[in-house]
TORFIDREN-398110 format. One record per residue (C-alpha): x, y, z. Coordinates in steps of 0.5 Angstrom, whole numbers, always signed. Layout:
BEGIN
       u       v       w
       X       Y       Z
...
end
This chain:
BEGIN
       u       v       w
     -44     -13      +0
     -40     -11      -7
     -39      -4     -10
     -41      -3     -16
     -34      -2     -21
     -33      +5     -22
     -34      +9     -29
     -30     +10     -34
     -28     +18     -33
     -29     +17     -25
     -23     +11     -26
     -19     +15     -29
     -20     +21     -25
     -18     +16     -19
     -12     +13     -22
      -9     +22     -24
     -10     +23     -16
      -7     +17     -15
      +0     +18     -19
      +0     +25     -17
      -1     +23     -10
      +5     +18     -12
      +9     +24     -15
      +9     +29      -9
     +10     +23      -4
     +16     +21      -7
     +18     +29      -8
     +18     +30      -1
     +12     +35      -1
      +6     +35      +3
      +0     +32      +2
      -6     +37      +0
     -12     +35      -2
     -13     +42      -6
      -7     +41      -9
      -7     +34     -11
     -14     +37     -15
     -11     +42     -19
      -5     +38     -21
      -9     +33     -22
     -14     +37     -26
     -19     +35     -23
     -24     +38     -18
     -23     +39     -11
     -29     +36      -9
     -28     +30     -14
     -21     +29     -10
     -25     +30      -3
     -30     +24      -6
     -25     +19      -7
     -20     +21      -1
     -23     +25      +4
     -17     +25      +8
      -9     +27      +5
      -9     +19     +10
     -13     +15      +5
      -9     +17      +0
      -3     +16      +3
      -5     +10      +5
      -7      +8      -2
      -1     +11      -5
      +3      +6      +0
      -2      +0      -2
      +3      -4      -8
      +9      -3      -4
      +7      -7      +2
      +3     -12      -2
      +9     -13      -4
     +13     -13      +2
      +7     -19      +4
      +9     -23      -3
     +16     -23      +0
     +15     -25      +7
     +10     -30      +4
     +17     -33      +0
     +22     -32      +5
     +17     -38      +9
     +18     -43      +4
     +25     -42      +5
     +29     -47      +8
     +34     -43     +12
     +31     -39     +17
     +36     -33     +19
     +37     -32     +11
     +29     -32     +10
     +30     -28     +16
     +35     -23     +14
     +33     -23      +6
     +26     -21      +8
     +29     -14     +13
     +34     -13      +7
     +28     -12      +2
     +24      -8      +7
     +29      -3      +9
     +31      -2      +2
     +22      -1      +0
     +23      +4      +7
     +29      +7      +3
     +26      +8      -4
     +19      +9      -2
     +17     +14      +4
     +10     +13      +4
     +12      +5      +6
     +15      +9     +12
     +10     +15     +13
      +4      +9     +13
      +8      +4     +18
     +10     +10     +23
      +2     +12     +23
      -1     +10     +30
      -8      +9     +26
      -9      +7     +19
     -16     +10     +16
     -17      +5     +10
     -19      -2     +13
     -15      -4      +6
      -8      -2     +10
     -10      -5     +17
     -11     -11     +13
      -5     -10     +10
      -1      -9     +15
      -3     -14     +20
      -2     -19     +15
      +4     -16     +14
      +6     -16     +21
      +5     -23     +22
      +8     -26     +17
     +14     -22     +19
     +14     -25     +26
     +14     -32     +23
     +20     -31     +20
     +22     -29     +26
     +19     -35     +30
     +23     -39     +25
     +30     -36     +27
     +28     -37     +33
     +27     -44     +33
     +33     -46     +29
     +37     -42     +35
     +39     -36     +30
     +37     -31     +33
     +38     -29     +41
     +31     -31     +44
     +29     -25     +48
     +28     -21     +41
     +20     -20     +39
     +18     -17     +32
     +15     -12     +37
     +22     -10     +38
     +25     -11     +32
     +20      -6     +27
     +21      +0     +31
     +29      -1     +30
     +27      -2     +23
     +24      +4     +23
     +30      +8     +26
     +35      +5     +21
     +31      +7     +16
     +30     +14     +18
     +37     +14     +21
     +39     +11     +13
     +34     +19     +10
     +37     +24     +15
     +45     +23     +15
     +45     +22      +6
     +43     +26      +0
     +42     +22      -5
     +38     +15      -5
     +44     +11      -7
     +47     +13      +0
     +42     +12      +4
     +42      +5      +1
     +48      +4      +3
     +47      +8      +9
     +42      +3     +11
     +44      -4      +9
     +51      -2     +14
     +46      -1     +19
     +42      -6     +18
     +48     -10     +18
     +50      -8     +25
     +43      -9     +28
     +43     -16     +24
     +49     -17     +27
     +47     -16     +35
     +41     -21     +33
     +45     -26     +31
     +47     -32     +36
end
């Protein structure tokens, strides 16, 4: 079953929300779908037709930037080495978890509420863990390490990366030194 495109105005009103949507994820403010109406010119029920949880729209705001996270991991398959695959793909991760919250907020909810994100984030997920596999295989990365170990240290560095800095250039900083550690403890 397809869905008819959108109109032109609905479009319109859909891309505003969603930059706003952007705009306070990236402020740090909350995401209240009343507000996000008004600083969005829009009516609040025209917000609540679109997203009708302050979730679906989190989790379209995070959509590019873990499609994105896909493509890399999909690239770092076709690497010939392994554990730099491996390492470049958790580089590139960490530093779209520390420059992007909606990544975080999205990869840390127990559900998604989009099927979109669910499609996402498993491919994603997936695809992490055949670069882990790979690792593994060419002995470079200890054996007992599983990608269900390794997302949540991910997260945790990253987090770790937001709390102790200020400015993004630190957390950037902050997050590749522990990123590093941990990538260090991995490697055989």
């Amino acid at each position: 079953m397809t869905t008819a495109p959108m109109r032109k105005d609905a479009a319109r009103n859909w891309q505003r929300i969603v930059e706003v949507g952007r705009q306070l994820v990236d402020d740090g403010a909350p995401l209240q779908l009343n507000d996000v109406a008004r600083l969005a010119n829009v009516g609040v029920a025209t917000v609540y037709r679109h997203f009708p949880t302050p979730e679906a729209l989190m989790e379209t705001v995070a959509a590019p930037g873990l499609e994105a996270l896909v493509a890399r991991a999909e690239q770092a398959l076709t690497e010939d080495d392994p554990w730099q695959a491996l390492t470049d793909f958790l580089n590139t991760t960490l530093e779209a978890q520390l420059t992007d919250p909606s990544i975080s907020i999205v990869r840390a909810a127990p559900d998604h509420v989009l099927p979109r994100t669910t499609e996402i984030t498993t491919t994603l997920d997936s695809l992490a863990g055949q670069l882990l596999e790979r690792a593994h295989a060419a002995g470079t990365v200890r054996g007992v390490v599983t990608w269900d170990d390794l997302r949540p240290l991910m997260c945790g560095a990253a987090y770790a990366a937001t709390v102790h800095a200020d400015d993004q250039e630190t957390r950037l900083e902050s997050g590749r030194r522990y990123l590093g550690v941990m990538l260090h403890g991995l490697h055989t």
